[in-house]
SEBA-591608 format. One record per residue: residue in one letter; x, y, z of N, C-alpha, C, O in turn. Coordinates in steps of 0.001 Angstrom, whole numbers, plus 524288, in hexadecimal, padded with zeros to 5 digits. Atoms other than C-alpha are relative to their C-alpha. Example, Ala and Ser with C-alpha at 12.3 -4.5 7.8 and 13.67 -1.06 7.14 Angstrom:
2
A8037A7FB5A800008300C7EE6C81E7880384804B080000807908049D80299 S7FCCC7FB5A7FFC4835667FBDC81BE47FCFE80442802DA7FEFB8089680383 
//
This chain:
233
X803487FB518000080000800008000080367804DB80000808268048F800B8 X7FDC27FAB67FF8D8035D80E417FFB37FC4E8040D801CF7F78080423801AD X802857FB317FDCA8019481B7F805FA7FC5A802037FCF27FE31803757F8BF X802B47FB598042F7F5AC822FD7FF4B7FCB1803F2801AC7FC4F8048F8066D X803407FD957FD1B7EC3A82CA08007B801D3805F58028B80672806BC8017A X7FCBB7FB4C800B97EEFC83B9E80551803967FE5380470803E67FA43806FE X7FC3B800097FB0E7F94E83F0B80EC47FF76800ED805597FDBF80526806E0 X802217FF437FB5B7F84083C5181C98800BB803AB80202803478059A7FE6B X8000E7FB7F7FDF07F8EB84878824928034B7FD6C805248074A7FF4E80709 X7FC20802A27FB117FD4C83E5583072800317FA207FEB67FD127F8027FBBA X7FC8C8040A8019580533831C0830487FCEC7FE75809C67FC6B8007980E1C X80342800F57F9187FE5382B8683E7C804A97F9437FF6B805867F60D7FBF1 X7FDAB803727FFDC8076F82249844A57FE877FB6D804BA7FCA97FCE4808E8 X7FF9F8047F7FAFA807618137C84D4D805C480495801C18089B807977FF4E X7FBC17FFBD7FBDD810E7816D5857F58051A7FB55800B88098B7FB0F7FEE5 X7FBA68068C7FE8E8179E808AD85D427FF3B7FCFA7FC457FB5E7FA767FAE8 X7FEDF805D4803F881EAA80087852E97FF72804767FA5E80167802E67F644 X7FE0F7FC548035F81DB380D6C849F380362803E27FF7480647804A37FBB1 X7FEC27FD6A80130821A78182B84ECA807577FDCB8044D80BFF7FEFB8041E X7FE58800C47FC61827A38122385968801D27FA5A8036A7FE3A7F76180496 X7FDF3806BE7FFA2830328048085E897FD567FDC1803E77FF797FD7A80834 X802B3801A07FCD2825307FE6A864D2802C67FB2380159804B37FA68805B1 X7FEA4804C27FF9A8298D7F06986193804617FFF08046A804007FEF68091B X7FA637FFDC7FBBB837367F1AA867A27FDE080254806587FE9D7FFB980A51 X801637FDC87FA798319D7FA4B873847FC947FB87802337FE2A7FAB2806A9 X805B2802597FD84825AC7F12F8775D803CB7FA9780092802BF7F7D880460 X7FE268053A7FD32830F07E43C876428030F80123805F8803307FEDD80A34 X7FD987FFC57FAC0838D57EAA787F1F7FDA9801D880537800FE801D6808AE X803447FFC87FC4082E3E7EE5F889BC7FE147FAB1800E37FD0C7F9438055C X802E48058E7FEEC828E07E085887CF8075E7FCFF8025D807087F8C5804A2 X7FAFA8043A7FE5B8379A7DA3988B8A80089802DB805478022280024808E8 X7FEB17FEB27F9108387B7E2DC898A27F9D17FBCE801DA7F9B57F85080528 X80449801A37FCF7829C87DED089A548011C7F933800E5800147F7978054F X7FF24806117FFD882D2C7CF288989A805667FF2C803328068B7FAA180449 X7FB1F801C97FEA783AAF7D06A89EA57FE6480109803C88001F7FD5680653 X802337FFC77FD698334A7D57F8A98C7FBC57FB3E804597FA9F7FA63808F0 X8039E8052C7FD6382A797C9AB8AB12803067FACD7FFB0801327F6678005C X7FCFB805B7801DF835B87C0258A7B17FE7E7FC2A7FCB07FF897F7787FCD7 X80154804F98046482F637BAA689BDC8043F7FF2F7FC6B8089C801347FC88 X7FCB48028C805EC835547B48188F9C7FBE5801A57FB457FDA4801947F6CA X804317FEEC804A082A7B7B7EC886A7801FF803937FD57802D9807B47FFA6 X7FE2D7FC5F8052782F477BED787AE07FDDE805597FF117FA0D8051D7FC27 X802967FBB58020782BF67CE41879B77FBAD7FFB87FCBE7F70D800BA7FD95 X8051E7FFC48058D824EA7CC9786CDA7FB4F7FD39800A97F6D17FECE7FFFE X803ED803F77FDB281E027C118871577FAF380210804D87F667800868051E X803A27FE497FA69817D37C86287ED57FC3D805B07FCA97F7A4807007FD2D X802817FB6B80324816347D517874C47FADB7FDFD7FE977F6CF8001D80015 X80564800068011C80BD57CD6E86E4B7FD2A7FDC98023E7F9B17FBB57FFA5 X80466801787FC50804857C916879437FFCD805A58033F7FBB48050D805B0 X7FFE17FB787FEB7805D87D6DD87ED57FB1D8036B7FBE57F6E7805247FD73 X801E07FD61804CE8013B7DD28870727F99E7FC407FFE17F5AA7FE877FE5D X8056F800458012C7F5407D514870647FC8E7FF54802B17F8337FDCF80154 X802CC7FC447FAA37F0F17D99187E597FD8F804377FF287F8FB805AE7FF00 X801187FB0D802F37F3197E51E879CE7FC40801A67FE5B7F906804BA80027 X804497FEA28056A7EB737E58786E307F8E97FF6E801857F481800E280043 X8061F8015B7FF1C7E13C7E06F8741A7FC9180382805007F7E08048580542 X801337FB7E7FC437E0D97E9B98806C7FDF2804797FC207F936805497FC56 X7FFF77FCE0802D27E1CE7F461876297FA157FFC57FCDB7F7F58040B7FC43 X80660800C7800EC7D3A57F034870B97FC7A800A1804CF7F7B6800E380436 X803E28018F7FBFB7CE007EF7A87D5B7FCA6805278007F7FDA6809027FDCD X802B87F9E57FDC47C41D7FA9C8837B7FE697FE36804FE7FF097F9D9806E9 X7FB727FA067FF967C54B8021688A728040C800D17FC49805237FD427F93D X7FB517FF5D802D57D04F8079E883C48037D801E6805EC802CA80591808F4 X7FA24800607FDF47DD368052D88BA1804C0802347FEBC806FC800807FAD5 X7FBC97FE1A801AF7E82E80CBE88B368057D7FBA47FEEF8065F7F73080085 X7FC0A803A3802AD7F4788084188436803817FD97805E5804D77F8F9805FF X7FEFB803387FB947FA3E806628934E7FD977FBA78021F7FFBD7F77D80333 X802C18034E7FD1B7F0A87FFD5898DC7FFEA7FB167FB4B801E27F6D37FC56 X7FF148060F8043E7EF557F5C888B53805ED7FCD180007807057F84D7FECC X7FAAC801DC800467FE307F58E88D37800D27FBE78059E803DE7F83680527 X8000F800197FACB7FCD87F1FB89BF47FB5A7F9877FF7E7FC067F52380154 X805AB80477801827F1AF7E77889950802687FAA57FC1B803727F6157FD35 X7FCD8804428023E7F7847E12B88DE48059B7FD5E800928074B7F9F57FDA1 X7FC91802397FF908033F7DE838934A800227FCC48049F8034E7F93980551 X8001A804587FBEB7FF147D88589FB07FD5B7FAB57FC947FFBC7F6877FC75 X801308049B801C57F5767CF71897748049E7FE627FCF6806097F9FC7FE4B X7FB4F8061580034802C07CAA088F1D803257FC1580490804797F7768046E X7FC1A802237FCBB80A567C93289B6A7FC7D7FAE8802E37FE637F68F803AD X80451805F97FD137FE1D7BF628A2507FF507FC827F93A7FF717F7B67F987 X8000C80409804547FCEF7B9718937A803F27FC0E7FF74802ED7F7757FE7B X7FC9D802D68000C808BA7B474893828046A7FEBF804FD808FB7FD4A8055E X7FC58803D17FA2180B8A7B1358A293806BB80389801D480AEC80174802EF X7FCA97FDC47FE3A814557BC5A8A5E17FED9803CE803BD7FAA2805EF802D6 X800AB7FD507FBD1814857C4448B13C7FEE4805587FEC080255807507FC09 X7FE4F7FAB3801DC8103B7D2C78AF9A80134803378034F8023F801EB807D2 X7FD697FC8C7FB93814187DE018B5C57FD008070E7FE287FE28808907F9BD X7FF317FCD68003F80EB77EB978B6BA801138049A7FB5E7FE7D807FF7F928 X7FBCD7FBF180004819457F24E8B1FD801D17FF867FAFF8051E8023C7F8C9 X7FD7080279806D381A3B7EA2F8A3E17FCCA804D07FC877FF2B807137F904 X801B27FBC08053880F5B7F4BA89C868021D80587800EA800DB8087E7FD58 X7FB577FAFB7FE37819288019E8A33A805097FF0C7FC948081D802677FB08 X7F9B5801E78018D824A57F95289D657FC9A801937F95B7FDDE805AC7F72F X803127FEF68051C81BED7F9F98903B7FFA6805207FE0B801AD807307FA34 X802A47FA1E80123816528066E890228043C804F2801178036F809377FF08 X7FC587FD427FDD1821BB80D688960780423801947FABE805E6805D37F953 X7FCB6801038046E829F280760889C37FEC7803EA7FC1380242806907FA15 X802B87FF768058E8218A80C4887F28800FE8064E7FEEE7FE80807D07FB1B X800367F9AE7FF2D8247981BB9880AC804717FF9E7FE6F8053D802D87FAF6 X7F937800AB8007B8332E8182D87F877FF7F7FDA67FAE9804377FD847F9FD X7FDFB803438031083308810F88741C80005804207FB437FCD0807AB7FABB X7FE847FB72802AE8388D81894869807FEA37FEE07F9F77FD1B7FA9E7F856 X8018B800F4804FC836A581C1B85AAF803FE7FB527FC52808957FA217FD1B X7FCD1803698019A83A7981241851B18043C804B27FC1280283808FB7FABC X7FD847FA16802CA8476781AD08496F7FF6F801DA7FBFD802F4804F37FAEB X8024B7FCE1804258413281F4683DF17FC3E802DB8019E7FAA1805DF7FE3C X804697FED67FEF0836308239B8460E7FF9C805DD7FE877FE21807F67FA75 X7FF5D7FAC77FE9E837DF8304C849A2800F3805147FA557FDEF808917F8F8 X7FF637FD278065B83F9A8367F83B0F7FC1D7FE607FD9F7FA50802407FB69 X80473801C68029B8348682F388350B7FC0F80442800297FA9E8070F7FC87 X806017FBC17FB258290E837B783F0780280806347FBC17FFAC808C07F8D1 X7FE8D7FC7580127831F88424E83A7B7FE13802F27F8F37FCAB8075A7F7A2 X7FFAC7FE4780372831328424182D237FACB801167FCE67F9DB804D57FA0A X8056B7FF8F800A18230C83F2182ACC7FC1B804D2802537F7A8805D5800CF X803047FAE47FDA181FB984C398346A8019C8032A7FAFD7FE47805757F863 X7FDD07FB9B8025A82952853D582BA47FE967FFC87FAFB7FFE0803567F803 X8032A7FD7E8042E8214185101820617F9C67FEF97FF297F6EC7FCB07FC09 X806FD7FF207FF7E8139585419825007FC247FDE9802B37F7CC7FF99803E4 X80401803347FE5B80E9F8498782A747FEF1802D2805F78027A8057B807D9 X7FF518034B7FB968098B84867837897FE407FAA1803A27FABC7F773802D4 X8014D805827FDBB8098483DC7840C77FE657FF58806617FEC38022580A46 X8035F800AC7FACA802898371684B337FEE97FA618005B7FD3C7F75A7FD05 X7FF5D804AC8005D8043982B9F852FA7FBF57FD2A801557F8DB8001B80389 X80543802EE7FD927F8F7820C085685800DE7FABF8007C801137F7807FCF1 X7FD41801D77FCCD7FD43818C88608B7FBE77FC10804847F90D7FE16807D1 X803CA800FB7FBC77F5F780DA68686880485800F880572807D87FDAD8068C X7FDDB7FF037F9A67FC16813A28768D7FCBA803AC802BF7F83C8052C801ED X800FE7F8FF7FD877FB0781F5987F1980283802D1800E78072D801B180091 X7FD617FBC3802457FED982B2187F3880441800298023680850800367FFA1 X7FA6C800147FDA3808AD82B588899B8037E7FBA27FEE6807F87FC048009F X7FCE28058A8024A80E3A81DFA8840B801E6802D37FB58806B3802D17FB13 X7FD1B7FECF8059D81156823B887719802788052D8008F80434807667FCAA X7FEB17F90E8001E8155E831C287BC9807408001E7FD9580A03802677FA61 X7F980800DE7FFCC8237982C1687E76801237FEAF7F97A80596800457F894 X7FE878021E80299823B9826588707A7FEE78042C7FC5E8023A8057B7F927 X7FFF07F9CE803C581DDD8331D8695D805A6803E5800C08082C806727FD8D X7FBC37FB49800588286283AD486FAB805D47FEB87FD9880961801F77FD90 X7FB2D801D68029E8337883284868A67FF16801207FA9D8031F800857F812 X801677FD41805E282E9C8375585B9A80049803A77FEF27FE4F8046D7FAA1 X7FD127FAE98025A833D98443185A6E7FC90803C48002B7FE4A8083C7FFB6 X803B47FC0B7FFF2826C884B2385B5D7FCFB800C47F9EF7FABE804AA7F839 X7FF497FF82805E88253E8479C84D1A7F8987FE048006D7F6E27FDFC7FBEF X8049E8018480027814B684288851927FD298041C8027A7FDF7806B380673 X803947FAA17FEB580A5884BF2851957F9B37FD6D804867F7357FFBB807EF X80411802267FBED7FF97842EC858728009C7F9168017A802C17F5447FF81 X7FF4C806937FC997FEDB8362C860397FB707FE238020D7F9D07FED080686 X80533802F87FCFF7F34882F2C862197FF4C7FA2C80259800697F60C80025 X7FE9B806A57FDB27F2318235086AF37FA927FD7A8006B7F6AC7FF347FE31 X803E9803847FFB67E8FB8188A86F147FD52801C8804367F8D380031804CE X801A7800837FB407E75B81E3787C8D7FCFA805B87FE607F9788073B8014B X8054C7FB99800B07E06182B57875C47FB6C7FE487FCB87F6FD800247FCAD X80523800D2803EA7D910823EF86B297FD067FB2C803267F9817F86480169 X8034B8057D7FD447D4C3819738753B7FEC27FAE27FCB57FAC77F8307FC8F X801738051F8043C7D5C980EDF86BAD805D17FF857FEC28096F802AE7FE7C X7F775802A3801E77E3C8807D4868087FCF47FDEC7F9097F8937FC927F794 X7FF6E8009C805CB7E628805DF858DE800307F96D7FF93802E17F76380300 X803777FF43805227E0897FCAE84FCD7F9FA8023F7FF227F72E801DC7FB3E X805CD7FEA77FF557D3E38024E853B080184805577FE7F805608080E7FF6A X800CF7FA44805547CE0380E63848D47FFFE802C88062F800F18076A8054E X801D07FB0C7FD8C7CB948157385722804A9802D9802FE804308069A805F5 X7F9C07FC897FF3F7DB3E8191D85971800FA803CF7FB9D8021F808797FBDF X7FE3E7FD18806067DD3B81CA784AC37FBDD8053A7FF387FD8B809A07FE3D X801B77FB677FFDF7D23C8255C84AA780038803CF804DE8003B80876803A5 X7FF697FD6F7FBC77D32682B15856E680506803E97FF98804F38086F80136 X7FD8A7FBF0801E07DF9883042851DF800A5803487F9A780422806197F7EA X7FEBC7FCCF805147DCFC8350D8446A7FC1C8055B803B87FD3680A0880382 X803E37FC267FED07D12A83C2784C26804998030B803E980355807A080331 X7FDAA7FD597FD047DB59841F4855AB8035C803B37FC8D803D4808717FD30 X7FC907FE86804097E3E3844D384B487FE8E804F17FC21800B9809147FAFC X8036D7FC1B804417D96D84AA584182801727FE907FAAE801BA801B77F70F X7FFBB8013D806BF7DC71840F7834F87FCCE7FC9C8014C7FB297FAB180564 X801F180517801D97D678837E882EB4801E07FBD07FE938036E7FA0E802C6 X7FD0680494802647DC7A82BBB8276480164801137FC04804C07FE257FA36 X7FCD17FF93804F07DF858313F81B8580455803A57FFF78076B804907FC65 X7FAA07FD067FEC87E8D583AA88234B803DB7FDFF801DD806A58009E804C6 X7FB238017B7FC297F2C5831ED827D1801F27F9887FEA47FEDA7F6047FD8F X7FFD2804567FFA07F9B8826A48271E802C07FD35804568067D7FFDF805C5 X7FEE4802F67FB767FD1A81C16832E38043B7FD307FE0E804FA7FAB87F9FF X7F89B803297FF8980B478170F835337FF157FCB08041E7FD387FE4C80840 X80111802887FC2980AA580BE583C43802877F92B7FF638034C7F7337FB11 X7FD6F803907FE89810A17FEF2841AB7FD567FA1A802047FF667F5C380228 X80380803E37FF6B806327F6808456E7FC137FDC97FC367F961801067F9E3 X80343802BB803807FE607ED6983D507FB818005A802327F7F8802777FFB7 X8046F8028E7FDA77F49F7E9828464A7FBF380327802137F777801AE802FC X8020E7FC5C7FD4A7F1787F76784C317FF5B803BF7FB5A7FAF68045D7F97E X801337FB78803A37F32D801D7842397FFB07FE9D7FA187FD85801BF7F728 X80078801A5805097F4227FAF6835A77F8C57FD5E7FEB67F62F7FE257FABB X805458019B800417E6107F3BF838C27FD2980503801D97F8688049E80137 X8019E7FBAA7FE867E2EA800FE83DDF7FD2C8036A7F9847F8E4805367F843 X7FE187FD61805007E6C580680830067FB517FD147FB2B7F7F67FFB77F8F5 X8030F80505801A57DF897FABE828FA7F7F580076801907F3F27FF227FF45 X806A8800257FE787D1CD7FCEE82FAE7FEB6805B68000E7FA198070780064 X801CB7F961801417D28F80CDA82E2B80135802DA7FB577FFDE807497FA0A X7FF0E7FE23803237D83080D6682380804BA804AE7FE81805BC8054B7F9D7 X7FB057FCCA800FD7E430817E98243E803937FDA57FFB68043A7F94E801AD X7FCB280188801E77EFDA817DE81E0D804297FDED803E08042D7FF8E80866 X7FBE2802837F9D87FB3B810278269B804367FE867FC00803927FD3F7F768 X7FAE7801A6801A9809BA80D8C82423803137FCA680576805587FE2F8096A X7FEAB804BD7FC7980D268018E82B7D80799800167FFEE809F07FEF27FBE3 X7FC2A800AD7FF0C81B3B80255830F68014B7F9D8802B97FF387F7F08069F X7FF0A806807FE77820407F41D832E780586802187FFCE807E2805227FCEC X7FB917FFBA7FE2D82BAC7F2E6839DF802D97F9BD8018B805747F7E280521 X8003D806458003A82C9E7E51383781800FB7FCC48071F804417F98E80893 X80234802AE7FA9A827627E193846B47FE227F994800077FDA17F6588038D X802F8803BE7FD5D8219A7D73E8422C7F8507FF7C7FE6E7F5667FBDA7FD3A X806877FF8C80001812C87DC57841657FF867FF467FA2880286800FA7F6CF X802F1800008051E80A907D874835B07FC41801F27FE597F7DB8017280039 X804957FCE4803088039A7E07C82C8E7FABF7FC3C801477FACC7F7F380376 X8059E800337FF807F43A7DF6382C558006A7FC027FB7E804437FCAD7F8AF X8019F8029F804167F0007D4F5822887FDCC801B57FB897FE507FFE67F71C X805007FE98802A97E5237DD5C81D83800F58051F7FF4E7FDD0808B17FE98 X7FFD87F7EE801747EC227EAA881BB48052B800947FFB8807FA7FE19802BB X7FB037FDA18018F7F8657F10D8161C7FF7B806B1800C57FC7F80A537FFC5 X801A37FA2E7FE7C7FB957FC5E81B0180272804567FB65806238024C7F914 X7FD037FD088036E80024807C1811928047D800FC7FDEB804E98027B7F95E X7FB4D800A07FF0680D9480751813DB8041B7FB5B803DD800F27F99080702 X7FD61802377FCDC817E27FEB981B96804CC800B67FE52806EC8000B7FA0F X7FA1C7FDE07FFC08248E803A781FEC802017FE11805B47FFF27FDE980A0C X7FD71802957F90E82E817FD9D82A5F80481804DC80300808F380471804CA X7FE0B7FCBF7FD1A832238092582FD97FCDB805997FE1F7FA24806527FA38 X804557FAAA801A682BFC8177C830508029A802CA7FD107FFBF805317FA08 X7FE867FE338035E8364381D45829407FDAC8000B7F9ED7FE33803717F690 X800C38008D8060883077817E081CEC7FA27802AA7FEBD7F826803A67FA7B X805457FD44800B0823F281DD581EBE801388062B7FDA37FD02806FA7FB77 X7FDFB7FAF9801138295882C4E81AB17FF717FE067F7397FDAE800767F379 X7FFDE801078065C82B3C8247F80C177FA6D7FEDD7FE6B7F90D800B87FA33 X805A28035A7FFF281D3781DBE80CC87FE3E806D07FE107FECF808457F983 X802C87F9C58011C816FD82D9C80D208029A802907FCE180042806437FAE5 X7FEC47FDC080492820028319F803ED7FE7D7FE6D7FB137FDA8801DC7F7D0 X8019D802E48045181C78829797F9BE7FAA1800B9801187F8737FFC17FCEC X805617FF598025980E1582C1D7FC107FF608040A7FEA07FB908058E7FC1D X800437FAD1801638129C8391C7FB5C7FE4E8049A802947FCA6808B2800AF X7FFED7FBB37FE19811EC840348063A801B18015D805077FFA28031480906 X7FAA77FBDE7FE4881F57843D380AE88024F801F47FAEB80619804EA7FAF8 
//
């Protein structure tokens, strides 16, 4: 596929695993949290019994803040799989996630896309004080930040995505979504229809079956060529 259609006015971004080294940050919070309980269980392995706590907290209602889903789903992995919990494991989590820094194209990337016109804005399942630490490693180069804990709804659900075009003041034909997740913003992208440029960073995650996204680039640098060629840098 390719970019079409007029020119976005804003470029709306995922946060963790786009803008930002989730993967690496979230193994190494999970190896204090397991070295902690003296398991053997493999990071990646506890991740996805963690991730599909998660996911599933993250549907629930009430709507739960990204602590408290963080705090929840990680005690149910630690009783799933017969490990002791503690407290002090969703602080070791949540504490991490502010620290974890841009991946190194990030930032000249942010840069270059402000310096010709765009702007940008991130949309983020967290909260606000969770992502503050990770906005302020970006140079100042993001004009808005919308999370899960103002739109009361976590992403693949239409009531995050709109919640921030309405905050924002676009529509879908103003913008296009940079993003790192298949499962969240690409099926997001897929059931609303706006344009998306899937950054794969070869993690691992697999595209959607039932949708190609506009673009795919393994790193954000390459996105600067993607809008040139539709023609508008």
């Amino acid at each position: 596929m390719t970019l079409i259609g007029p020119r976005p006015d804003w470029l709306t971004f995922d946060c963790y695993g786009t803008l930002i080294q989730w993967d690496e940050g979230l193994i190494a919070a999970t190896n204090r949290i397991l070295a902690r309980s003296g398991s053997r269980i493999e990071p990646r392995a506890f991740i996805s019994v963690f991730d599909r706590h998660e996911h599933a907290l993250e549907r629930s209602r009430p709507h739960l803040s990204f602590r408290e889903v963080t705090a929840r789903a990680l005690e149910a992995a630690m009783t799933e799989l017969s490990l002791p919990s503690d407290p002090n494991d969703a602080e070791i989590l949540t504490s991490s996630i502010g620290k974890m820094p841009p991946f190194p194209e990030v930032v000249a990337t942010l840069g270059r896309l402000k310096a010709a016109g765009f702007k940008l804005a991130i949309i983020s399942n967290t909260d606000d004080a969770i992502i503050a630490g990770n906005v302020a490693q970006l140079g100042g180069r993001i004009d808005r930040v919308i999370t899960a804990q103002q739109a009361r709804a976590y992403k693949p659900s239409r009531e995050t995505f709109e919640y921030a075009w309405a905050s924002i003041g676009i529509d879908k034909p103003q913008l296009v979504h940079i993003c790192a997740s298949p499962h969240l913003d690409l099926a997001a992208a897929r059931d609303l229809g706006f344009r998306a440029i899937w950054i794969d960073r070869g993690t691992g995650r697999q595209p959607l079956p039932d949708y190609s996204p506009n673009k795919v680039a393994a790193a954000l640098d390459q996105v600067p060529g993607f809008l040139s060629e539709a023609g508008w840098m």
